[in-house]
Biotite code that builds the C-alpha atoms (Angstrom):
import biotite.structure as struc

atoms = struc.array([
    struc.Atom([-110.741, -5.699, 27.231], chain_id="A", res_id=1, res_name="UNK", atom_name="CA", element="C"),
    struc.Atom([-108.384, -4.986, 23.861], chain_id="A", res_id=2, res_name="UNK", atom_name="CA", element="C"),
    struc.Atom([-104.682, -6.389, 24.763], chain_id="A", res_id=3, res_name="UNK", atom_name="CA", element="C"),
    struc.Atom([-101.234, -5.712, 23.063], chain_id="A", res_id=4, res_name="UNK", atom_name="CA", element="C"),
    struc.Atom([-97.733, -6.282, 24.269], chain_id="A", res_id=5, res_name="UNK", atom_name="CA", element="C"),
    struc.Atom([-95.631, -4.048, 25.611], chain_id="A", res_id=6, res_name="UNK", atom_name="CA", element="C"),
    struc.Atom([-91.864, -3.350, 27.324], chain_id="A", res_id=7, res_name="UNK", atom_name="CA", element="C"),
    struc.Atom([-90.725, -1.707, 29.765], chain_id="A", res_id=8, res_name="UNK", atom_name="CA", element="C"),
    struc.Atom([-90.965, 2.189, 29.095], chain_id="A", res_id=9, res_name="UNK", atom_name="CA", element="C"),
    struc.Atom([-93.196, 1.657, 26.434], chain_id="A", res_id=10, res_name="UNK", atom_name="CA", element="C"),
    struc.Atom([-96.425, 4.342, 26.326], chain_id="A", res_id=11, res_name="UNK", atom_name="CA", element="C"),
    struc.Atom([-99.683, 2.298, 26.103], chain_id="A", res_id=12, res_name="UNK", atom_name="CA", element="C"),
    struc.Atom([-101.961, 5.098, 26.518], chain_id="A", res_id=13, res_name="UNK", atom_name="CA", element="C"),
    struc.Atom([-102.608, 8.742, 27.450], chain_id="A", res_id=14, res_name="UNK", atom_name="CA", element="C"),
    struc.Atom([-103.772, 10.375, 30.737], chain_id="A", res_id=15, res_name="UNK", atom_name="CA", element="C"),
    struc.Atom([-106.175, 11.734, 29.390], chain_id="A", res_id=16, res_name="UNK", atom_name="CA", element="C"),
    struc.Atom([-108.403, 8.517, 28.088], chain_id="A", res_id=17, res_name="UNK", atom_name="CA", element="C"),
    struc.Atom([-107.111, 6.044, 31.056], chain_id="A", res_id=18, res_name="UNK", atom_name="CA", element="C"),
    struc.Atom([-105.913, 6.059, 34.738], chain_id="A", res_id=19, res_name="UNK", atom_name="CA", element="C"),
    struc.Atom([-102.678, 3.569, 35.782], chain_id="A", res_id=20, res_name="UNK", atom_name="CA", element="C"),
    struc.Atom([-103.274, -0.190, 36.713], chain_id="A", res_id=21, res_name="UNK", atom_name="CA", element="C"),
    struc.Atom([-100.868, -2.372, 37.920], chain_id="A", res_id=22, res_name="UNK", atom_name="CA", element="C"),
    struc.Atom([-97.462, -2.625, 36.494], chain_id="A", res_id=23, res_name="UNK", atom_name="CA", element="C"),
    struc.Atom([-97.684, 1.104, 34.985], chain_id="A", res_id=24, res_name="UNK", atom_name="CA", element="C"),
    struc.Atom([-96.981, 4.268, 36.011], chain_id="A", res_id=25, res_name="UNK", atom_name="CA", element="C"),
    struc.Atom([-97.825, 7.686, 34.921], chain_id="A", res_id=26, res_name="UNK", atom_name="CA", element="C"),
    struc.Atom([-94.916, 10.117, 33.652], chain_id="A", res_id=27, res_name="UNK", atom_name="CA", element="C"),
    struc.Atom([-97.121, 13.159, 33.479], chain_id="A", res_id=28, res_name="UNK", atom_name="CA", element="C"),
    struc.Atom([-98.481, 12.770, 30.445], chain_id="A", res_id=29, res_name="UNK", atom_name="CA", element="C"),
    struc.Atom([-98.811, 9.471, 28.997], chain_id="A", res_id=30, res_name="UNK", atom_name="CA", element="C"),
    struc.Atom([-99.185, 5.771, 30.706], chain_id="A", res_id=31, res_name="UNK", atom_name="CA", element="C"),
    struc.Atom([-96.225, 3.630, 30.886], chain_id="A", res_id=32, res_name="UNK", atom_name="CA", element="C"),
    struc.Atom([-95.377, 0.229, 31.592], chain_id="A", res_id=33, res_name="UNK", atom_name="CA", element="C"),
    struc.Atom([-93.044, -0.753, 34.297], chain_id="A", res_id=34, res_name="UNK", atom_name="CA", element="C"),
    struc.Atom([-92.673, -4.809, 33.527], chain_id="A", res_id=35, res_name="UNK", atom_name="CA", element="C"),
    struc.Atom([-92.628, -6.726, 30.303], chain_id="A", res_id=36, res_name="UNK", atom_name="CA", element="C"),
    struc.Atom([-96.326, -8.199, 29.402], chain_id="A", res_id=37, res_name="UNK", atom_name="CA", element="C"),
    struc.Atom([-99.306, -7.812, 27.670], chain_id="A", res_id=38, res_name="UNK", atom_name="CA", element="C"),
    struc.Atom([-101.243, -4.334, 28.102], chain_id="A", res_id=39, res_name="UNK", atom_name="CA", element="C"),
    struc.Atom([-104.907, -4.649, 28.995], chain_id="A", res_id=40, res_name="UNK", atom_name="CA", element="C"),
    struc.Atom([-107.314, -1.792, 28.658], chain_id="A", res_id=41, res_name="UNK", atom_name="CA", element="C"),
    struc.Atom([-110.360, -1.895, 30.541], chain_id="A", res_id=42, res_name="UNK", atom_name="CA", element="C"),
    struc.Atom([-112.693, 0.221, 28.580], chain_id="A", res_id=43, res_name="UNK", atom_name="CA", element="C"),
    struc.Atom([-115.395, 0.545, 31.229], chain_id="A", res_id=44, res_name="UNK", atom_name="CA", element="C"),
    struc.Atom([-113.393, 1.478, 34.075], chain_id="A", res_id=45, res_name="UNK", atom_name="CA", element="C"),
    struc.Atom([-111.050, 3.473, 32.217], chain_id="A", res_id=46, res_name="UNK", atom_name="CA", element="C"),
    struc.Atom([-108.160, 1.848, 33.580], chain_id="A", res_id=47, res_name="UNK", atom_name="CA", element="C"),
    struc.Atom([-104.352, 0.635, 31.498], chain_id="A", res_id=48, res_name="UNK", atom_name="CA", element="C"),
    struc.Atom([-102.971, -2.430, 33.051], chain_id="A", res_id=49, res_name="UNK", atom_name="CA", element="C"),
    struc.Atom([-100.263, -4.703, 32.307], chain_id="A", res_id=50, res_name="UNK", atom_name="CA", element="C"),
    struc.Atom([-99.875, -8.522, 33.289], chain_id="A", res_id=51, res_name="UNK", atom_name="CA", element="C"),
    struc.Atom([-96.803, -9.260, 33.905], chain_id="A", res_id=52, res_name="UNK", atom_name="CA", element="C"),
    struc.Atom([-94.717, -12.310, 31.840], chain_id="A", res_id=53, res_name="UNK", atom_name="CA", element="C"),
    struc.Atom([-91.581, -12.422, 33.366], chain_id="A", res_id=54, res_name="UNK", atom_name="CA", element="C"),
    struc.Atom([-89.715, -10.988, 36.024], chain_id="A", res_id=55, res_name="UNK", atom_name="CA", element="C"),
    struc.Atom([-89.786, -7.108, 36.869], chain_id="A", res_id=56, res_name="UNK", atom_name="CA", element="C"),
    struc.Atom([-87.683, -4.891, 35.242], chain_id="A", res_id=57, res_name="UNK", atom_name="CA", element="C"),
    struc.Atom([-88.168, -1.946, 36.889], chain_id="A", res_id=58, res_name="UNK", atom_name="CA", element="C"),
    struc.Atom([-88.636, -1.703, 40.480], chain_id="A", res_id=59, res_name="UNK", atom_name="CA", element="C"),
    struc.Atom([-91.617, -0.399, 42.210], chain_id="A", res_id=60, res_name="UNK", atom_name="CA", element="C"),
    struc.Atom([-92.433, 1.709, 45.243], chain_id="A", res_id=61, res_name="UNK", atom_name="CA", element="C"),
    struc.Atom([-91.345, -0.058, 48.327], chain_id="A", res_id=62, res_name="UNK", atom_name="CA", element="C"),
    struc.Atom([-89.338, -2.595, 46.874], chain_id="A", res_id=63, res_name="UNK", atom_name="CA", element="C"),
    struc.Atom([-85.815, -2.978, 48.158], chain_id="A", res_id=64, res_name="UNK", atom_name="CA", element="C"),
    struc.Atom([-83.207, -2.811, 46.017], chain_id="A", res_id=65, res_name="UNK", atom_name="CA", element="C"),
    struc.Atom([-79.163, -3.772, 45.692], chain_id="A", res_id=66, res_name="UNK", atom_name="CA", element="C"),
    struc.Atom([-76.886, -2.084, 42.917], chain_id="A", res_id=67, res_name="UNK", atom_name="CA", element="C"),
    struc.Atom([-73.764, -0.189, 41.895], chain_id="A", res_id=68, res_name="UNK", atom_name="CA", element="C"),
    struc.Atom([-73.191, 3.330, 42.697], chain_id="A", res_id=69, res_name="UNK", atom_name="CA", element="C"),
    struc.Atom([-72.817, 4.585, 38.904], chain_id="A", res_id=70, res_name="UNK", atom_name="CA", element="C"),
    struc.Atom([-72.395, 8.115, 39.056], chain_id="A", res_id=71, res_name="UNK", atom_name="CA", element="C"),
    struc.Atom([-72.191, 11.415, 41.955], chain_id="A", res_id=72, res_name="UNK", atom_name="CA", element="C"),
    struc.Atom([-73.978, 14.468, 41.435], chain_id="A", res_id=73, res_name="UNK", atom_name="CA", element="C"),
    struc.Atom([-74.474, 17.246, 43.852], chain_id="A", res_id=74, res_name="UNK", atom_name="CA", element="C"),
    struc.Atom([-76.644, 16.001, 46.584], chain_id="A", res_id=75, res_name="UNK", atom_name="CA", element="C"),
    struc.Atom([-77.872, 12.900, 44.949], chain_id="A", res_id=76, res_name="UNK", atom_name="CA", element="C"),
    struc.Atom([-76.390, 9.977, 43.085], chain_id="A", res_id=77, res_name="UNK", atom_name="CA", element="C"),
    struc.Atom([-77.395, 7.416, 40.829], chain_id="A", res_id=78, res_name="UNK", atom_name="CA", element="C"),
    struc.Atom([-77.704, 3.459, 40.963], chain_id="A", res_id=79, res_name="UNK", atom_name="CA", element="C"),
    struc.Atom([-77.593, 1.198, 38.614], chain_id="A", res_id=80, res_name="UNK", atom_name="CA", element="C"),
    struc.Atom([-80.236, -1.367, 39.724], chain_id="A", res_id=81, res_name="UNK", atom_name="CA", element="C"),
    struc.Atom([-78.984, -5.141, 39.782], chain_id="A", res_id=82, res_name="UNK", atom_name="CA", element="C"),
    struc.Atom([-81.366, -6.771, 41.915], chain_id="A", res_id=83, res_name="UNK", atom_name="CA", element="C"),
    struc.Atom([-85.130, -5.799, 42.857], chain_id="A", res_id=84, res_name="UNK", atom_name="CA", element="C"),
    struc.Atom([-86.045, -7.484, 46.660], chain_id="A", res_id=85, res_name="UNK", atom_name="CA", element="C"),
    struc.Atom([-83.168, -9.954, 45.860], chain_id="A", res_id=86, res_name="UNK", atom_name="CA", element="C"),
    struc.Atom([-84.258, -11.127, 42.081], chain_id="A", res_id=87, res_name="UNK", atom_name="CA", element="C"),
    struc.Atom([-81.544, -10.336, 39.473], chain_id="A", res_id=88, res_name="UNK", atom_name="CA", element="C"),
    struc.Atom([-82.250, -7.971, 36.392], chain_id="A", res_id=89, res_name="UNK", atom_name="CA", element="C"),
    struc.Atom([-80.521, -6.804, 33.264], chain_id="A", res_id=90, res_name="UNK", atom_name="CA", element="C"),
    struc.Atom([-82.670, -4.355, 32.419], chain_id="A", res_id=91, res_name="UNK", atom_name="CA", element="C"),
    struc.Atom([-80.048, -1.614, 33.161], chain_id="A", res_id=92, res_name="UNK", atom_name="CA", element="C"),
    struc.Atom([-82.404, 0.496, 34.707], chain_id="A", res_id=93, res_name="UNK", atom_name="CA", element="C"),
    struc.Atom([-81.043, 3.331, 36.836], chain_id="A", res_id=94, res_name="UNK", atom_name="CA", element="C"),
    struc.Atom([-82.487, 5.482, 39.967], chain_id="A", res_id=95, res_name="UNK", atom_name="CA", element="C"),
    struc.Atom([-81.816, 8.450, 41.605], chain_id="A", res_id=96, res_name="UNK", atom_name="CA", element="C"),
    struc.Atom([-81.093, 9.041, 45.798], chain_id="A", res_id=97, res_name="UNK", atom_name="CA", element="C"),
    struc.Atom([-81.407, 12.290, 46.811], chain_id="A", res_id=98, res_name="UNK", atom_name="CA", element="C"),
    struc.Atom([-78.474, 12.785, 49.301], chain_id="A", res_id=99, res_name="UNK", atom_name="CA", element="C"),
    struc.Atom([-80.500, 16.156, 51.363], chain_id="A", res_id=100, res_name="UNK", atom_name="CA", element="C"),
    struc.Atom([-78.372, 18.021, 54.111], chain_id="A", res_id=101, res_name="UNK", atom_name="CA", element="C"),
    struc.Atom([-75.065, 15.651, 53.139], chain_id="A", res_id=102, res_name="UNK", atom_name="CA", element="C"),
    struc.Atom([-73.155, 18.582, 51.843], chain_id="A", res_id=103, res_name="UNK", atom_name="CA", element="C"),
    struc.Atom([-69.919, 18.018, 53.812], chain_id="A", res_id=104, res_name="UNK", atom_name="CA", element="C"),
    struc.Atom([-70.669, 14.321, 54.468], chain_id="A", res_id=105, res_name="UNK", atom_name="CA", element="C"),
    struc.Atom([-69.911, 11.363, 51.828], chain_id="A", res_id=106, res_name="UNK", atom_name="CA", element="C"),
    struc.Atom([-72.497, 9.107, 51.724], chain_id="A", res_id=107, res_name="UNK", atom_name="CA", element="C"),
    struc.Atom([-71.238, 6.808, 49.203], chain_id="A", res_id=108, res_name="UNK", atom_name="CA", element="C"),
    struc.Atom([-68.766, 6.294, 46.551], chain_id="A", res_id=109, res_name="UNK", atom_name="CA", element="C"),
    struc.Atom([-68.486, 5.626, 42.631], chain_id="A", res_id=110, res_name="UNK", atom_name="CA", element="C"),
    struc.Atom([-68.489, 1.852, 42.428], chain_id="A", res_id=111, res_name="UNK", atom_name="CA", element="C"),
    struc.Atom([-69.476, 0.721, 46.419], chain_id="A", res_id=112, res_name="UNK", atom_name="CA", element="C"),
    struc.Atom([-72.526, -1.719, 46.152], chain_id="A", res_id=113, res_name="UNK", atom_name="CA", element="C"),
    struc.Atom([-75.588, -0.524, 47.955], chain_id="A", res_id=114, res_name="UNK", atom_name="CA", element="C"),
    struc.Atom([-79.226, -0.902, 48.859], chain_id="A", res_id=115, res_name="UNK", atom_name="CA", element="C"),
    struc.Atom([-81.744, 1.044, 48.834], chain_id="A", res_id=116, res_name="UNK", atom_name="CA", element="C"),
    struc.Atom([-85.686, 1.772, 48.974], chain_id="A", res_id=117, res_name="UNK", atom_name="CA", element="C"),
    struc.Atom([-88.034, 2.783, 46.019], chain_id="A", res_id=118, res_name="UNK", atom_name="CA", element="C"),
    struc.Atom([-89.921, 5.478, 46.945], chain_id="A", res_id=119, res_name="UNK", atom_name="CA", element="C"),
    struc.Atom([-91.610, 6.918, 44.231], chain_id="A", res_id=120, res_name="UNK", atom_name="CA", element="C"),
    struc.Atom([-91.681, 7.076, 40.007], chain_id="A", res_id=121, res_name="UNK", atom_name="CA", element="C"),
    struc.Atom([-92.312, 10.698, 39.140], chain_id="A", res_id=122, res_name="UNK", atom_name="CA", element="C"),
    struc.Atom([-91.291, 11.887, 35.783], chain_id="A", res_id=123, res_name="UNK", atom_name="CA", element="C"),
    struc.Atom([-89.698, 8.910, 34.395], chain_id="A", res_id=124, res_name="UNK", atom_name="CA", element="C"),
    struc.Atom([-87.423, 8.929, 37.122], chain_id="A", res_id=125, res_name="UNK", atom_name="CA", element="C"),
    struc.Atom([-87.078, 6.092, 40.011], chain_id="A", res_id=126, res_name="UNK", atom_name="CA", element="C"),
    struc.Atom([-86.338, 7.977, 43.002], chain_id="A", res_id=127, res_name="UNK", atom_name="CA", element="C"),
    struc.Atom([-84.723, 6.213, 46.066], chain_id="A", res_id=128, res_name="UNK", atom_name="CA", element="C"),
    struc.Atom([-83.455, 6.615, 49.665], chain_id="A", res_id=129, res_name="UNK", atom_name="CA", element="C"),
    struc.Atom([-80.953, 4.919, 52.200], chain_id="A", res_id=130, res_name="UNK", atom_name="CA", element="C"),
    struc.Atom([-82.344, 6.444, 55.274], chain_id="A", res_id=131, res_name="UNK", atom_name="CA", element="C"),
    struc.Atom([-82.986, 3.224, 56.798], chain_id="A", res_id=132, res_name="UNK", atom_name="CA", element="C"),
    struc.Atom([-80.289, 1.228, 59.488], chain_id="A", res_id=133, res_name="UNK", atom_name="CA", element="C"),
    struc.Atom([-80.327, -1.451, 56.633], chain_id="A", res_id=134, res_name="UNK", atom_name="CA", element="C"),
    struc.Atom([-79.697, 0.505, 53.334], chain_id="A", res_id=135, res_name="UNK", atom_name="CA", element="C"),
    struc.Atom([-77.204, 2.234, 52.910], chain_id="A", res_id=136, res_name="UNK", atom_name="CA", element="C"),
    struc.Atom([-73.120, 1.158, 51.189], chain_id="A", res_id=137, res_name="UNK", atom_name="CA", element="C"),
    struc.Atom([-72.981, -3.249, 51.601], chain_id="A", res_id=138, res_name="UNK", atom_name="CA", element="C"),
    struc.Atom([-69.470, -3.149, 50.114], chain_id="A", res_id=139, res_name="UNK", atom_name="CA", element="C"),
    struc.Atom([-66.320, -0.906, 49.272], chain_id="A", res_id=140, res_name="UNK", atom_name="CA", element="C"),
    struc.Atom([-62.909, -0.615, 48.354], chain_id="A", res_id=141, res_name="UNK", atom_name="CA", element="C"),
    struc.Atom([-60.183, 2.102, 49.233], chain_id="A", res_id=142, res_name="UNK", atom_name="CA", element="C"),
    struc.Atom([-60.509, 5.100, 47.073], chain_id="A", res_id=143, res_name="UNK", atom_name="CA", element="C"),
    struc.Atom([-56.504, 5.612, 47.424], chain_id="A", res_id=144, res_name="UNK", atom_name="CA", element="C"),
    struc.Atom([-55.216, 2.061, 46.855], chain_id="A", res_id=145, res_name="UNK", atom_name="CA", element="C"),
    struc.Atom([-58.276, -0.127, 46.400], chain_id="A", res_id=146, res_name="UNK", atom_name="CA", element="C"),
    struc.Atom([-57.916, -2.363, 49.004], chain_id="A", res_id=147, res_name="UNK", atom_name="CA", element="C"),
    struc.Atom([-60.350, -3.915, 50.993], chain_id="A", res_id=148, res_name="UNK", atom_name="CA", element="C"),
    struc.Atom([-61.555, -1.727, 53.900], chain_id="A", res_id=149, res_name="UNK", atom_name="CA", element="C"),
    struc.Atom([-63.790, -2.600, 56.910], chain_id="A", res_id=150, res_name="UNK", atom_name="CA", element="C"),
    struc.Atom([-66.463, -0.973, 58.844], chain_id="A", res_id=151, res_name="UNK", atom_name="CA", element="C"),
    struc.Atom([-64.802, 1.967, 61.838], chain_id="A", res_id=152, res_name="UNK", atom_name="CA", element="C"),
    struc.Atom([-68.396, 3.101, 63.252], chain_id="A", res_id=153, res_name="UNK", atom_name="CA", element="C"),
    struc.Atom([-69.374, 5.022, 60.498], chain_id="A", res_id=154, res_name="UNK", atom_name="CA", element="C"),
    struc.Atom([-66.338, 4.923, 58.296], chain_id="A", res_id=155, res_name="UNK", atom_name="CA", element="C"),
    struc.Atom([-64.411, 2.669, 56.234], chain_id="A", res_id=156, res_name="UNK", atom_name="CA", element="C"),
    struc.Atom([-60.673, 2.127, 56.816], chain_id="A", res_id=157, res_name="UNK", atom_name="CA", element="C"),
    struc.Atom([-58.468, 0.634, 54.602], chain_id="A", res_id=158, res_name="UNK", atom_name="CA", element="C"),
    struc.Atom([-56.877, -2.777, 55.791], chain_id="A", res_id=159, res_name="UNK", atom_name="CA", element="C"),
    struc.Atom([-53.655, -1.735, 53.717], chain_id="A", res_id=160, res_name="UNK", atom_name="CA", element="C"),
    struc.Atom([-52.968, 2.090, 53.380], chain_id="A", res_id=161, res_name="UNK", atom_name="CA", element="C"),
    struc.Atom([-54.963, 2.873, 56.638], chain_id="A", res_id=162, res_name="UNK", atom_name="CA", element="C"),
    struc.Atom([-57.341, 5.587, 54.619], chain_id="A", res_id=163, res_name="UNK", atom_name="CA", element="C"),
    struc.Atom([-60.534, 6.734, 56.765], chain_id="A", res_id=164, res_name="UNK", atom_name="CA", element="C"),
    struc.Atom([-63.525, 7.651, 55.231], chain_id="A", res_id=165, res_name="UNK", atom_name="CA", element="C"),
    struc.Atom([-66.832, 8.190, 56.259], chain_id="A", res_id=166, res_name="UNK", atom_name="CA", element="C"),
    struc.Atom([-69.643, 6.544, 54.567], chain_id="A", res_id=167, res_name="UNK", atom_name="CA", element="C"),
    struc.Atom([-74.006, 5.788, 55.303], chain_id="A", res_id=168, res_name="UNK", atom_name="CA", element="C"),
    struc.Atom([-73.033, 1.888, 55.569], chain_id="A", res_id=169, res_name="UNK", atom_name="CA", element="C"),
    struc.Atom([-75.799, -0.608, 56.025], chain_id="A", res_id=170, res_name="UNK", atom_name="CA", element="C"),
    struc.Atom([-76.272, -2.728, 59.116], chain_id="A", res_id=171, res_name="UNK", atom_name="CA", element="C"),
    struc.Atom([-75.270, -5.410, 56.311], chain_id="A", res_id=172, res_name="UNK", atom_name="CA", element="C"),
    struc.Atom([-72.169, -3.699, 55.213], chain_id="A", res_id=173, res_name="UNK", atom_name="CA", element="C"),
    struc.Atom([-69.381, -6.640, 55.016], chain_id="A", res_id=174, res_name="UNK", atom_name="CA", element="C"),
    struc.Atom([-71.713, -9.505, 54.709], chain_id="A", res_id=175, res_name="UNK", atom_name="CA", element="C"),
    struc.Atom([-71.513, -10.849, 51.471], chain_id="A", res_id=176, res_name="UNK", atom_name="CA", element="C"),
    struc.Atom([-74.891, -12.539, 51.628], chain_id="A", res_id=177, res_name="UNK", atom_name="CA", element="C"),
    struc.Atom([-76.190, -8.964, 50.750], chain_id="A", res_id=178, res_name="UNK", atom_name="CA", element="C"),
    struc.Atom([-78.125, -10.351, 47.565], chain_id="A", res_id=179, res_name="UNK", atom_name="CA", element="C"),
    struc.Atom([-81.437, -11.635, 50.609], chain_id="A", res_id=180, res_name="UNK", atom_name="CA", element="C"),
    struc.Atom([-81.841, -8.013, 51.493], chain_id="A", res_id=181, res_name="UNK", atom_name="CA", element="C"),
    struc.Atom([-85.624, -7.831, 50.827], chain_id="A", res_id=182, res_name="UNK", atom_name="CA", element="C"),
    struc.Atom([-86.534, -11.057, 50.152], chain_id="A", res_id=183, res_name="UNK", atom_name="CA", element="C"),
    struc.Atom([-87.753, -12.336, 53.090], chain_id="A", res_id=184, res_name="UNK", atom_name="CA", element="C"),
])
């Protein structure tokens, strides 16, 4: 086996000459690496590998994960991923959660901390849902005074100004121990 290091993101090899191994994932066209380590290449097998050094920077299918709603888009939005099954990272690394059949309903907000499940990688995108009872928005603030708010079945109300609004909160919503989710 040849070796060489590699980052996050980083193409160490084409489709076409190997299949993924653990800690990569294929973008359609080339092999990537999903954690920061040393690329292995097993020539026999055909198969692009990476051993991890350190912690994950990128999450992988099935792990749970906690971050910061960072922008809304029609019927998805994006997360910006601060801890993978409970670990912190700085890798900055955003996914995507489709929000399907939530035209009229407000899942989440611009800044609410949530959690949610990887599901797949396709295309260089992390994709994501909050479809279980304990993903979903963990914390909130009023989006007319920014006050706290607390959980009304499922909607928030603000503790000052009284504002309802409905949200997909987690069976964890209001516990700040949220940063365990997954890593039991």
């Amino acid at each position: 086996m040849s070796q060489k290091q590699a980052l996050p993101g980083d193409k160490i090899a084409i489709i076409e000459e190997f299949e993924t191994g653990t800690n990569t994932f294929d973008d359609g066209q080339s092999i990537r690496s999903l954690v920061v380590g040393t690329a292995e290449f097993d020539k026999v097998n055909r198969i692009a590998k990476i051993t991890e050094m350190k912690k994950r920077a990128v999450a992988k299918v099935g792990d749970t994960i906690v971050g910061n709603v960072s922008a809304l888009m029609n019927n998805m939005f994006a997360i910006n991923m601060l801890y993978i099954n409970g670990n912190p990272t700085h890798a900055g690394v955003e996914c995507i959660c489709q929000a399907k059949g939530a035209k009229k309903r407000i899942l989440v907000r611009v800044g609410d901390i949530v959690a949610a499940k990887i599901i797949s990688h396709l295309n260089g995108v992390i994709h994501a849902v909050i479809n279980e009872p304990e993903l979903g928005v963990l914390f909130s603030q009023c989006v007319k005074c920014g006050s706290k708010v607390i959980a009304l079945g499922s909607n928030v109300k603000c503790v000052d100004c009284g504002y309802i609004e409905e949200r997909k909160l987690s069976t964890k919503f209001g516990n700040s121990d949220f940063i365990k989710i997954g890593s039991s």
